[in-house]
Kinemage of the C-alpha trace (Angstrom):
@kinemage 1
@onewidth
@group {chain A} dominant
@subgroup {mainchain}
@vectorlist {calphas} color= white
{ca unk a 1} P -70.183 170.190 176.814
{ca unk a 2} L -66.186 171.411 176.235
{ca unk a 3} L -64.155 168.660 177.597
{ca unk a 4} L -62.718 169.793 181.095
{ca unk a 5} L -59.206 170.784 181.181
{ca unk a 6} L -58.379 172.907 183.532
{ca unk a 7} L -57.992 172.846 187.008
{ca unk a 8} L -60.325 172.348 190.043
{ca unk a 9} L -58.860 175.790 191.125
{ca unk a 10} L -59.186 177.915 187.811
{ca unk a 11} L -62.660 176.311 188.110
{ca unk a 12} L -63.741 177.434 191.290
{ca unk a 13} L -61.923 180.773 190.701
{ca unk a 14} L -64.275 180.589 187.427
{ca unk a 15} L -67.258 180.342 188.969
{ca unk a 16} L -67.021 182.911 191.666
{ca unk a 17} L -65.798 185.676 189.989
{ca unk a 18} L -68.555 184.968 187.409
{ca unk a 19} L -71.380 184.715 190.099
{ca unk a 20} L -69.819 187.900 191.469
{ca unk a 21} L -69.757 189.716 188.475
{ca unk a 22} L -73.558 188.775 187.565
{ca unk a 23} L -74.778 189.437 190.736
{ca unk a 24} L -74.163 193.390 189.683
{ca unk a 25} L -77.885 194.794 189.754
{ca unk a 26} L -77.311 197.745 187.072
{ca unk a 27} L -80.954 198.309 186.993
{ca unk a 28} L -80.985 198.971 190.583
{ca unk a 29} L -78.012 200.784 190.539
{ca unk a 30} L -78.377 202.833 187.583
{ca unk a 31} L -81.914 204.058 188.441
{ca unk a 32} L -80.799 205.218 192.208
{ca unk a 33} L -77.923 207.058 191.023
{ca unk a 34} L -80.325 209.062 188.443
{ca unk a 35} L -82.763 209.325 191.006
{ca unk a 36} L -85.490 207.403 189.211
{ca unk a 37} L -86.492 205.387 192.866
{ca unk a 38} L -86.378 201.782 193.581
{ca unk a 39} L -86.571 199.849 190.591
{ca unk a 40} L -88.022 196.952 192.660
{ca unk a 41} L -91.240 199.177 193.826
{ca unk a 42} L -91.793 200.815 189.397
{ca unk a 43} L -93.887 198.662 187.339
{ca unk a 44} L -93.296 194.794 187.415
{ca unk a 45} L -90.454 195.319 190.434
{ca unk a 46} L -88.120 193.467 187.853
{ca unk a 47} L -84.465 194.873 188.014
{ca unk a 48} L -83.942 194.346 184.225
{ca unk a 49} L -83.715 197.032 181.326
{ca unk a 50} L -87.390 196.142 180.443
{ca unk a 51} L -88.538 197.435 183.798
{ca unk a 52} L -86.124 200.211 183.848
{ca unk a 53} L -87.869 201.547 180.535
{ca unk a 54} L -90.956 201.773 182.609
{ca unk a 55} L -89.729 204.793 184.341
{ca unk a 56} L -89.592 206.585 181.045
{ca unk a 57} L -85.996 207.257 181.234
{ca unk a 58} L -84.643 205.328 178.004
{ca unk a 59} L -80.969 206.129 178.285
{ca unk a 60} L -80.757 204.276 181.665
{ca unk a 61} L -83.029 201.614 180.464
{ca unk a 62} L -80.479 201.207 177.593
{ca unk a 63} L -77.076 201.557 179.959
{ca unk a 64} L -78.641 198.573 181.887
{ca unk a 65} L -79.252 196.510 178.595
{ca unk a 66} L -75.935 197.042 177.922
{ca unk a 67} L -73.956 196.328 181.451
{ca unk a 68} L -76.425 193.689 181.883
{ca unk a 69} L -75.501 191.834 179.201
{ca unk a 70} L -71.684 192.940 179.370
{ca unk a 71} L -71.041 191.263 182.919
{ca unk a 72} L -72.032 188.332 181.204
{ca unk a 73} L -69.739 188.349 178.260
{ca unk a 74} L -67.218 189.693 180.592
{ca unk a 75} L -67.183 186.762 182.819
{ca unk a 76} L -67.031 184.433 179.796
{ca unk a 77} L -63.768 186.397 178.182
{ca unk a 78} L -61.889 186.590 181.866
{ca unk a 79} L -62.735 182.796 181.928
{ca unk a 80} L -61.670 182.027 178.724
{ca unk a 81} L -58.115 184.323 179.661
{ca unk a 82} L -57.553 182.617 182.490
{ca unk a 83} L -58.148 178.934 181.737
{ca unk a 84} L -59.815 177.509 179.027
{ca unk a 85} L -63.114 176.714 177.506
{ca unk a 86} L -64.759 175.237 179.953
{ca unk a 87} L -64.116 177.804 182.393
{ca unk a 88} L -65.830 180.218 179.951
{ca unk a 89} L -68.713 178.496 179.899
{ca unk a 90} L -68.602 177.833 183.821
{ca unk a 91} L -68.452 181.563 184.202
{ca unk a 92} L -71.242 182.154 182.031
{ca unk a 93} L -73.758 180.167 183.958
{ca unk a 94} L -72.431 181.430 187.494
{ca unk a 95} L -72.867 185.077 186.085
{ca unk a 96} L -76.588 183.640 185.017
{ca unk a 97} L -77.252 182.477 188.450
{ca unk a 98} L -75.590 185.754 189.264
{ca unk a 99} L -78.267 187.752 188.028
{ca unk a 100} L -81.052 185.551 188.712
{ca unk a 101} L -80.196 185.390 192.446
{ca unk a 102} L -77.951 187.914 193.504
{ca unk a 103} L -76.398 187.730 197.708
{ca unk a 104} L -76.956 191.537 197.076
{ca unk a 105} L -80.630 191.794 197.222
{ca unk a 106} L -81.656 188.927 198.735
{ca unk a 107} L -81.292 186.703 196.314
{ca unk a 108} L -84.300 188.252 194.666
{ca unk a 109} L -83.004 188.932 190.769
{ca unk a 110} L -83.953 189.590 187.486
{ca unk a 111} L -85.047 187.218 184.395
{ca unk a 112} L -81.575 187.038 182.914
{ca unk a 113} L -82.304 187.715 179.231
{ca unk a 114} L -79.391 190.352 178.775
{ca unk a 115} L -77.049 188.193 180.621
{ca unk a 116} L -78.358 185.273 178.615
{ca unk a 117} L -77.750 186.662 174.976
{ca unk a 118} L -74.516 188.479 177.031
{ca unk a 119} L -72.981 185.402 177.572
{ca unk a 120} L -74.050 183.554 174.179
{ca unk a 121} L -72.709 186.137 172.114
{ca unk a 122} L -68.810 185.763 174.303
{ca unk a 123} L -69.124 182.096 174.122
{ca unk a 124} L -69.933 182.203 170.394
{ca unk a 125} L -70.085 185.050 168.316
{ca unk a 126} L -72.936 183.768 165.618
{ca unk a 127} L -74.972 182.072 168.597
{ca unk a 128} L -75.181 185.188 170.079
{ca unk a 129} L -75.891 186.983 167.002
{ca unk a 130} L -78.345 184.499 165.652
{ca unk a 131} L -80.195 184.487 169.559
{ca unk a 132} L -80.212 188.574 169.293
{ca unk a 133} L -81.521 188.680 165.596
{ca unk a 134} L -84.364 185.701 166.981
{ca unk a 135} L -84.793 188.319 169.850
{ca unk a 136} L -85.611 191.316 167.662
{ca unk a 137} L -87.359 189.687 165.263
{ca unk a 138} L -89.955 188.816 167.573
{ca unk a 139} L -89.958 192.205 169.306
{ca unk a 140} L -90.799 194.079 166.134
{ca unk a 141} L -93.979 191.581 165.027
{ca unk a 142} L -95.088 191.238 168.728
{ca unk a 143} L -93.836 194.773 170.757
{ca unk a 144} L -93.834 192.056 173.720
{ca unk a 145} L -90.879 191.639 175.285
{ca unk a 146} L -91.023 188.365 177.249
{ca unk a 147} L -92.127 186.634 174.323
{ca unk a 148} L -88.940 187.770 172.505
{ca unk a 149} L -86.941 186.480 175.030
{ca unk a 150} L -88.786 182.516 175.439
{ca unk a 151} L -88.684 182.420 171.357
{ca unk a 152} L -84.693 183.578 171.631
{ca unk a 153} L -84.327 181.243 174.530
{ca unk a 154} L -86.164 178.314 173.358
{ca unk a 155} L -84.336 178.512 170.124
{ca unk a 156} L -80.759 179.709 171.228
{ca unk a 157} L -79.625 176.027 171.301
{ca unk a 158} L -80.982 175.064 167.674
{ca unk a 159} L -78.366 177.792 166.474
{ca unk a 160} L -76.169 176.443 168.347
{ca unk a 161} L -75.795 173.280 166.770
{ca unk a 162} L -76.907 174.405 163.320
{ca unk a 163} L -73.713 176.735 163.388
{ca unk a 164} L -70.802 174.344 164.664
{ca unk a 165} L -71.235 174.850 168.000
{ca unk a 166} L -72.621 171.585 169.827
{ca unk a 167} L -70.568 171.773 173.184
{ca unk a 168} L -72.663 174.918 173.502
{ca unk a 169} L -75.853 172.931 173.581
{ca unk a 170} L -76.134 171.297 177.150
{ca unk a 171} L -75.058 174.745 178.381
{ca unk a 172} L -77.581 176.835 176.718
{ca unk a 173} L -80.593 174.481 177.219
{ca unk a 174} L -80.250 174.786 181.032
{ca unk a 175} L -79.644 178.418 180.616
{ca unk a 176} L -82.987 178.165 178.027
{ca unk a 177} L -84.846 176.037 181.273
{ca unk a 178} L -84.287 178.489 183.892
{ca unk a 179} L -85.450 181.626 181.453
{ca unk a 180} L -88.508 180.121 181.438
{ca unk a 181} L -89.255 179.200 185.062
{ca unk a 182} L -88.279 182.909 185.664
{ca unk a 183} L -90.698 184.315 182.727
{ca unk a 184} L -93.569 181.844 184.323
{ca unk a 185} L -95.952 184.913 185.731
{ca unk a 186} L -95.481 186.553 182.050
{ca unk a 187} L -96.320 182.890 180.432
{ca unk a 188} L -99.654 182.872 182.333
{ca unk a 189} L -100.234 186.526 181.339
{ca unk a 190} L -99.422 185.901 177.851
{ca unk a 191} L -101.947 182.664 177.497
{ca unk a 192} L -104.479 185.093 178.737
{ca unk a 193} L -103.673 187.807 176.452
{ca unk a 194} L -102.732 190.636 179.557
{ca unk a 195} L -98.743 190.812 179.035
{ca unk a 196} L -98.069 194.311 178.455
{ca unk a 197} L -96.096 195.398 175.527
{ca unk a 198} L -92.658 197.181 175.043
{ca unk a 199} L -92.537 200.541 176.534
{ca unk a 200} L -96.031 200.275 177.823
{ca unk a 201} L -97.424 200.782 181.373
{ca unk a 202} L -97.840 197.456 183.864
């Protein structure tokens, strides 16, 4: 962890306007505005890019990739402006538990994986990188997309401290921990060998 220096105030301020910014639902957005439905009725009801890609529409499935991720490293960066280091990463995980329970639909959200490697690659550049690359790998030998995101998870903190950056560590394991209590349904389906693939049909 980065030692604490700033104030109980920049903080708090921290941690709201990250929560705030995270609780965006793009997916939800995005596919209203193109008239695409309610992304919480198409496929697995998730309101991440995966599930977006489900409607067919690639170029919205992409734009919520993207703004998914980007309210992540966006709360890390105003953090980091406004205070310090550990209001970065304090940002980060409020932006997490943003997406993963957002006041905006019920605290019903997504799986955080864009937010996740979002906020990794703000926080640290080649964590992020090395967490993406781990990401893709495992997409192109497996065309599953869960399992990309618990091997990118479960080794985002061994990069971590492999590349200099150990007060990233505490942060990204509890980040790691809650990606896969949210990815439990597509553990079980996984195990028995149901868990569709990128781009496929649930």
């Amino acid at each position: 962890m980065p030692e604490i220096t700033s104030g109980a105030a920049a903080l708090i301020l921290a941690g709201v306007l990250g929560y705030l910014l995270g609780s965006i639902p793009f997916g939800v957005v995005l596919t209203r505005l193109m008239g695409l439905g309610d992304l919480r009725k198409i496929g697995s009801g998730n309101i991440g890019a995966t599930n977006v890609l489900r409607t067919g529409n690639k170029g919205a499935a992409l734009a919520t990739l993207i703004l998914d991720g980007g309210k992540g490293a966006a709360a890390v960066l105003a953090a980091r402006a406004l205070a310090g280091e550990d209001a970065a990463q304090l940002a980060g995980l409020a932006a997490f538990l943003g997406h993963l329970f957002p006041v905006w639909l019920g605290f019903k959200g997504g799986k955080g994986v864009a937010t996740f490697l979002g906020t990794l690659l703000a926080l640290a550049l080649p964590v992020g990188l090395a967490a993406c690359a781990t990401w893709l790998a495992t997409a192109v030998v497996s065309r599953i997309s869960s399992l990309s995101a618990l091997v990118a998870a479960a080794l985002a903190a061994v990069w971590a401290a492999l590349l200099g950056h150990g007060d990233m560590v505490v942060l990204i394991v509890l980040l790691a921990i809650l990606v896969f209590v949210r990815h439990a349904p597509n553990i079980a389906r996984l195990r028995a060998g149901t868990e569709p693939r990128i781009g496929g049909k649930k």
